[in-house]
SELOTI-617423 format. One record per atom (N, C-alpha, C): residue in one letter; atom name; x, y, z. Coordinates in nm, 2 decimals, decimal comma, always signed. Example, Ala and Ser with C-alpha at 12.3 -4.5 7.8 and 13.67 -1.06 7.14 Angstrom:
% SELOTI-617423
R   residu   atome     east    north       up
R        A       N    +1,32    -0,57    +0,78
R        A      CA    +1,23    -0,45    +0,78
R        A       C    +1,32    -0,33    +0,78
R        S       N    +1,28    -0,22    +0,71
R        S      CA    +1,37    -0,11    +0,71
R        S       C    +1,29    +0,00    +0,79
This chain:
% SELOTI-617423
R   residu   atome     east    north       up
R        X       N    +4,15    +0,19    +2,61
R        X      CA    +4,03    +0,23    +2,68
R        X       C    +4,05    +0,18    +2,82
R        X       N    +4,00    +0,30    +2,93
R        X      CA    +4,07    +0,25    +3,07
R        X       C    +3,92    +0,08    +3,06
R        X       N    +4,00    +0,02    +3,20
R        X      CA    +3,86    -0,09    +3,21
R        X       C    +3,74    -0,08    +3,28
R        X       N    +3,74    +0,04    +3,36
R        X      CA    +3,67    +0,06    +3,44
R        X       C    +3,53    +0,16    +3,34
R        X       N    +3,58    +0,18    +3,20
R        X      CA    +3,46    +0,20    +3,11
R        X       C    +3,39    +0,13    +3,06
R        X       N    +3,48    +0,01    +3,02
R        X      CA    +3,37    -0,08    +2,96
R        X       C    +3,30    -0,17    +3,12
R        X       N    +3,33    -0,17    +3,26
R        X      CA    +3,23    -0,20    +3,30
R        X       C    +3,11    -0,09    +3,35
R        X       N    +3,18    +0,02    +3,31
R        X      CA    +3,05    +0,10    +3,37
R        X       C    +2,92    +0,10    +3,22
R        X       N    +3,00    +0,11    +3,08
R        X      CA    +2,91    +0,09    +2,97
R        X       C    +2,80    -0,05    +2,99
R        X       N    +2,86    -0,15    +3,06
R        X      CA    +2,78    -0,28    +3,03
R        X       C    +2,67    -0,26    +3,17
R        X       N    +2,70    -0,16    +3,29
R        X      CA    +2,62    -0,14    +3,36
R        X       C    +2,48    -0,03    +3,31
R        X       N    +2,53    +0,07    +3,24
R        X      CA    +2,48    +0,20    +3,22
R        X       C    +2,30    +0,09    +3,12
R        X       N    +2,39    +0,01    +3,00
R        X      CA    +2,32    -0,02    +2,90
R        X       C    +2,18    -0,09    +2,97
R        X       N    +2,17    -0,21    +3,05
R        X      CA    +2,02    -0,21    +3,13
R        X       C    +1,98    -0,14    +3,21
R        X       N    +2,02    -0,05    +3,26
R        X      CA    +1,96    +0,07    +3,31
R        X       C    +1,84    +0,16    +3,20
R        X       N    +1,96    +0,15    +3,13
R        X      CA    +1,89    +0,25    +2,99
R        X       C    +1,75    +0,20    +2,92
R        X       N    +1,76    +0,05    +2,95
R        X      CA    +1,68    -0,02    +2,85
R        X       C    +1,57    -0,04    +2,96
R        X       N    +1,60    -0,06    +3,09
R        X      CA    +1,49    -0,07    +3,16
R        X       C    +1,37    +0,07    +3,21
R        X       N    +1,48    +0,21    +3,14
R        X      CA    +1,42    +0,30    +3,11
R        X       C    +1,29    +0,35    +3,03
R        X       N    +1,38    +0,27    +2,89
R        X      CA    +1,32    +0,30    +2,79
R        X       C    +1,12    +0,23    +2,80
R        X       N    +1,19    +0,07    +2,87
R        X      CA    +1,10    -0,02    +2,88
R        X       C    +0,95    +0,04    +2,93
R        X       N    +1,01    +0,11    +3,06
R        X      CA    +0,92    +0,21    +3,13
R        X       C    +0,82    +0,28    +3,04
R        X       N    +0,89    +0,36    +2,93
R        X      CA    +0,80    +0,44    +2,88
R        X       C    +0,70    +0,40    +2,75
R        X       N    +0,72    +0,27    +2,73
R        X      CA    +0,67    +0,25    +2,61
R        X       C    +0,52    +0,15    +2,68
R        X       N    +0,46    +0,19    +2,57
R        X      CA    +0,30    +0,10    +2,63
R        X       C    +0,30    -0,04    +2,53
R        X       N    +0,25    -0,15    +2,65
R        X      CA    +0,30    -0,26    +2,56
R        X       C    +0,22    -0,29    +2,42
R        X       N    +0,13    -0,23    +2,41
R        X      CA    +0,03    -0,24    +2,32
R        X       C    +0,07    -0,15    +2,14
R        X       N    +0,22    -0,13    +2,17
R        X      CA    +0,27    -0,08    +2,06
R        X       C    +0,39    -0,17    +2,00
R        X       N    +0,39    -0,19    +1,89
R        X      CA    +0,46    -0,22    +1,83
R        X       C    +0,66    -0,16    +1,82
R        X       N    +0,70    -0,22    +1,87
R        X      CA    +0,85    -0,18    +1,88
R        X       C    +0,95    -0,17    +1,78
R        X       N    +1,01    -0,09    +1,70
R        X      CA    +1,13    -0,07    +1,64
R        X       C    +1,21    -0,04    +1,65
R        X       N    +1,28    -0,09    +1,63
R        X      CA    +1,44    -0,05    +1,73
R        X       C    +1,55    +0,01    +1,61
R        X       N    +1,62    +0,14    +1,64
R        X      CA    +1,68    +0,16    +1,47
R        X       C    +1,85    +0,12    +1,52
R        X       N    +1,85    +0,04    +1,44
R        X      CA    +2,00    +0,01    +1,45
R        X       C    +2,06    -0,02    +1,34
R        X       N    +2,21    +0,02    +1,32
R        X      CA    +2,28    +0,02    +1,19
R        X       C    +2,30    -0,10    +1,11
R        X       N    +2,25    -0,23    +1,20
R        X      CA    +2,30    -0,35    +1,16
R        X       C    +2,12    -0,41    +1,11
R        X       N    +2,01    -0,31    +1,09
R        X      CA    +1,92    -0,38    +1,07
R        X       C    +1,88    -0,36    +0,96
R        X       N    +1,72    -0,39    +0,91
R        X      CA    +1,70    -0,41    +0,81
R        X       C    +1,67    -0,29    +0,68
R        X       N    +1,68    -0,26    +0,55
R        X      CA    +1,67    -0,15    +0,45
R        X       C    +1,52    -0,16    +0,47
R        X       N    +1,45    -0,05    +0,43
R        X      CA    +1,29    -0,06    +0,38
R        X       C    +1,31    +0,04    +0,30
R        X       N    +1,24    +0,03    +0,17
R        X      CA    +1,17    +0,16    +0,08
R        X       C    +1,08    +0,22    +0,18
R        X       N    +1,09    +0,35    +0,09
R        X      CA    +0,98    +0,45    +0,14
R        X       C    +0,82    +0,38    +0,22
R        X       N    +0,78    +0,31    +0,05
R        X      CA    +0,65    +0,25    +0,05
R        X       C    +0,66    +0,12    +0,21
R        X       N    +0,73    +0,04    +0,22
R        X      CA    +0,80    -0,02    +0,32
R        X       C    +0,80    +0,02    +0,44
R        X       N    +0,84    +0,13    +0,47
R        X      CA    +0,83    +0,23    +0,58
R        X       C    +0,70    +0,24    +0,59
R        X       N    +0,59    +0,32    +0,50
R        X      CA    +0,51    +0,40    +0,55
R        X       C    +0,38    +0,25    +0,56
R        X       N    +0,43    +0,11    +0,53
R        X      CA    +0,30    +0,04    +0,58
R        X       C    +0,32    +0,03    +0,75
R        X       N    +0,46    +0,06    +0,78
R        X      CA    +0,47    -0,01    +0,95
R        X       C    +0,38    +0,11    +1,02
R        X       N    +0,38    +0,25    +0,95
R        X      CA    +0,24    +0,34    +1,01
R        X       C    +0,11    +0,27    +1,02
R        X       N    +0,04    +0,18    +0,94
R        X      CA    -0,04    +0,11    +0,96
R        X       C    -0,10    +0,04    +1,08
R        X       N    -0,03    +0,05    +1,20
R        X      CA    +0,00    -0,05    +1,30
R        X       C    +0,07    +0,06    +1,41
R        X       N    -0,01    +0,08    +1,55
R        X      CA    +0,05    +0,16    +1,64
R        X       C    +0,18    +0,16    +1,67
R        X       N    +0,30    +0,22    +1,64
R        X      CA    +0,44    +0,18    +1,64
R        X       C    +0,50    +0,27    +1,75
R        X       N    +0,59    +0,24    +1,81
R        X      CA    +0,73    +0,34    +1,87
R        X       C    +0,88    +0,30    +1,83
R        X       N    +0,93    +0,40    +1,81
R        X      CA    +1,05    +0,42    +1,70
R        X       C    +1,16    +0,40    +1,86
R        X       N    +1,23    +0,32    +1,85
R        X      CA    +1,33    +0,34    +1,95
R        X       C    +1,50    +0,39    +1,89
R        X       N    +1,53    +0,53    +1,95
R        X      CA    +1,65    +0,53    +1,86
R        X       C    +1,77    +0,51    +2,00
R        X       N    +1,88    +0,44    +2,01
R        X      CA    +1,99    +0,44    +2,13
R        X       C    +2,08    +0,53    +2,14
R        X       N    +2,18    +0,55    +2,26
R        X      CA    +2,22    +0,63    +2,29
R        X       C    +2,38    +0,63    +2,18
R        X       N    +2,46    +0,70    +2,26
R        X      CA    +2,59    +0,69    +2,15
R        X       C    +2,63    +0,55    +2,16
R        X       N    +2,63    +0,51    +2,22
R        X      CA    +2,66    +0,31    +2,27
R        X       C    +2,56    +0,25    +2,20
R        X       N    +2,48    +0,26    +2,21
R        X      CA    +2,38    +0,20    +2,14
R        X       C    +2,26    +0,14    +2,21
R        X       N    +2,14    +0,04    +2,16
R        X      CA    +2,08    +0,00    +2,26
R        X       C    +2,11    -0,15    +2,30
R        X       N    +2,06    -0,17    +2,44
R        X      CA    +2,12    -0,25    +2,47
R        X       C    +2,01    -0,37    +2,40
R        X       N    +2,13    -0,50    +2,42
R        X      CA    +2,04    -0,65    +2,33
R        X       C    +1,94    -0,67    +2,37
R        X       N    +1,90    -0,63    +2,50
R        X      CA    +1,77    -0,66    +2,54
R        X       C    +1,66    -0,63    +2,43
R        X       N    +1,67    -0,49    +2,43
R        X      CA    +1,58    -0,41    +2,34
R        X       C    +1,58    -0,43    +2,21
R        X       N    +1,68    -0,50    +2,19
R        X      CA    +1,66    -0,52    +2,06
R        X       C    +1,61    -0,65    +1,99
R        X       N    +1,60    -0,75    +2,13
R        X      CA    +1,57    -0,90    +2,10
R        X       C    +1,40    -0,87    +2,09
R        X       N    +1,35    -0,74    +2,19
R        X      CA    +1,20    -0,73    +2,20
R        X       C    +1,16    -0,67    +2,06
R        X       N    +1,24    -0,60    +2,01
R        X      CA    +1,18    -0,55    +1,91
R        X       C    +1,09    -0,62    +1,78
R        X       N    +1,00    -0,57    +1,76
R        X      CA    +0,96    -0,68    +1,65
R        X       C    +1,01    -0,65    +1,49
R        X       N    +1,10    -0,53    +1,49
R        X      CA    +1,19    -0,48    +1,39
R        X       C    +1,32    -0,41    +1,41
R        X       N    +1,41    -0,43    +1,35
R        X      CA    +1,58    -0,39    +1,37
R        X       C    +1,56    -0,31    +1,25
R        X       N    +1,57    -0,20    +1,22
R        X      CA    +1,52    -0,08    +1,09
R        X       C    +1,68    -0,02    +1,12
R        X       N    +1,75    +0,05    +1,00
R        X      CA    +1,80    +0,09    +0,98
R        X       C    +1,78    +0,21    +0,90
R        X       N    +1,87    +0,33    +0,91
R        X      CA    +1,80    +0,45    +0,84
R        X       C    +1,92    +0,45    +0,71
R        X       N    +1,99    +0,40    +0,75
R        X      CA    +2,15    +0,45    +0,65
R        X       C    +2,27    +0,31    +0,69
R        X       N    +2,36    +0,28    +0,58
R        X      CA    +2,40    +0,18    +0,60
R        X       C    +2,54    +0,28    +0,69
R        X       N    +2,59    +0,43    +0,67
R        X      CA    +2,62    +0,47    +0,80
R        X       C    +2,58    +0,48    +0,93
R        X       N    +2,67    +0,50    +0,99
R        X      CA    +2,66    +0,57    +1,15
R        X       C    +2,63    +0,69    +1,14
R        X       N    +2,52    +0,71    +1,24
R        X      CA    +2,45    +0,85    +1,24
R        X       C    +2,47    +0,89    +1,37
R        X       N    +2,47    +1,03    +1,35
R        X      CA    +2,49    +1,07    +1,52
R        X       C    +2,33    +1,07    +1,55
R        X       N    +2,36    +1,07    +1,70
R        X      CA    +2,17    +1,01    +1,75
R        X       C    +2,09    +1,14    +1,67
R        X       N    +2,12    +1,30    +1,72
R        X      CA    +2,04    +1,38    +1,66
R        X       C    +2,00    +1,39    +1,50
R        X       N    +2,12    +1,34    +1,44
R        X      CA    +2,08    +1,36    +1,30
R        X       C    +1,97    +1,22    +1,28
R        X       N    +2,03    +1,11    +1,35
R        X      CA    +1,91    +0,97    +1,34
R        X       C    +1,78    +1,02    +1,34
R        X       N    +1,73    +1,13    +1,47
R        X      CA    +1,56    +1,17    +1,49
R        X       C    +1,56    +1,25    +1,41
R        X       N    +1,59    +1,37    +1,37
R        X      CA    +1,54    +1,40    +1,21
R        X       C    +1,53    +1,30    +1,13
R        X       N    +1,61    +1,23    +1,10
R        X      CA    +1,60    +1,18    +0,96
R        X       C    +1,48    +1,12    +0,99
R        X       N    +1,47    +1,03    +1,07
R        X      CA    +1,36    +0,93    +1,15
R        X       C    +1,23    +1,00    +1,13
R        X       N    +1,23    +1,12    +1,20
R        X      CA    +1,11    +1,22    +1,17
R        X       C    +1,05    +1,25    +1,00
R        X       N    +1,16    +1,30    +0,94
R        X      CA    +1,12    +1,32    +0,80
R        X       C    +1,09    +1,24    +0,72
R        X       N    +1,16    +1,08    +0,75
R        X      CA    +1,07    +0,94    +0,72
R        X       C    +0,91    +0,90    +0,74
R        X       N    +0,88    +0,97    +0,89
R        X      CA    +0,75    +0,96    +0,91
R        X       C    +0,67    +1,05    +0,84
R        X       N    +0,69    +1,14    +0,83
R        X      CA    +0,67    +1,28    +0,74
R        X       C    +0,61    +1,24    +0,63
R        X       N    +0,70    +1,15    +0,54
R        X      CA    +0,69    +1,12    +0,44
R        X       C    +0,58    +0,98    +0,37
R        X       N    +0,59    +0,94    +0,50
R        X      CA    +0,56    +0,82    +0,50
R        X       C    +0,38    +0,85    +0,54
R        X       N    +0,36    +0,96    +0,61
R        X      CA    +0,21    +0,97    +0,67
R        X       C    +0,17    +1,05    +0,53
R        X       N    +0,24    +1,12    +0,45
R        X      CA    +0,18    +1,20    +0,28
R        X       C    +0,20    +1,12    +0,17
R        X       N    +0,31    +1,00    +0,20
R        X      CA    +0,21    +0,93    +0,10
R        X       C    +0,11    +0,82    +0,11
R        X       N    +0,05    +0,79    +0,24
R        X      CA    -0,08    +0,71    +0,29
R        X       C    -0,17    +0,80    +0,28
R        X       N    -0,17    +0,96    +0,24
R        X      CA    -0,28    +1,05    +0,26
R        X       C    -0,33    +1,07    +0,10
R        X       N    -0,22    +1,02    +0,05
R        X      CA    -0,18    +1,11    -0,11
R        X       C    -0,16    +1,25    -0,16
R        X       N    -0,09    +1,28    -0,07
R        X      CA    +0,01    +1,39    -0,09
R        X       C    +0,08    +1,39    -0,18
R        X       N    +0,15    +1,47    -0,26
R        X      CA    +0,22    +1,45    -0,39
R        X       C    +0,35    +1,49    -0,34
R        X       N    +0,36    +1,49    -0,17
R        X      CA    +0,55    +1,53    -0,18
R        X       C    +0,64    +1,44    -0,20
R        X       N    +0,57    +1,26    -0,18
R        X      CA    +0,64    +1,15    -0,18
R        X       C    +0,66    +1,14    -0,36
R        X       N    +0,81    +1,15    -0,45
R        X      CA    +0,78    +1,14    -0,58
R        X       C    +0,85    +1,01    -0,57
R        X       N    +0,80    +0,91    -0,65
R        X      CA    +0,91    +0,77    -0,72
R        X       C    +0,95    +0,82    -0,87
């Protein structure tokens, strides 16, 4: 790998994060999804809807440590690597699932 990537990666990464920072309102709850974080069941998932949340997914690099020290959750969707677009589906169909079975929808089955 030339060197002049990994210093532009270690520059790109707080930029990114001071982006992200930007858009989120502090009054929400932060999750940050990364591969190294934690499993939740379905049921698991759908209590953190309970509680105003923002789903943070990172770039192909990932997010930077900043963001993830603020997070008040490191969530994992798969003990693989996901490419970012298939992460927000999946991410999406988690909340999906997660908002019908807090309603009692019968699509969530155990």
């Amino acid at each position: 790998m030339p060197r002049g990537y990994e210093v532009t990666l270690v520059q790109l990464k707080p930029k990114e994060a001071g982006k992200i920072r930007e858009k989120i309102p502090r009054h929400l709850r932060l999750v940050a999804l990364d591969e190294r974080g934690r499993d939740l069941t379905t049921r698991q998932f759908a209590a953190l809807l309970g509680e105003p949340t923002v789903f943070v997914i990172g770039g192909a690099d990932g997010l930077d440590p900043a963001i993830k020290k603020e997070a008040a959750l490191l969530l994992r969707l798969s003990a693989l690597t996901l490419p970012h677009a298939l992460a927000q589906v999946v991410l999406c169909e988690q909340i999906y699932r997660a908002a019908t079975l807090l309603t009692g929808h019968p699509y969530h089955r155990e």
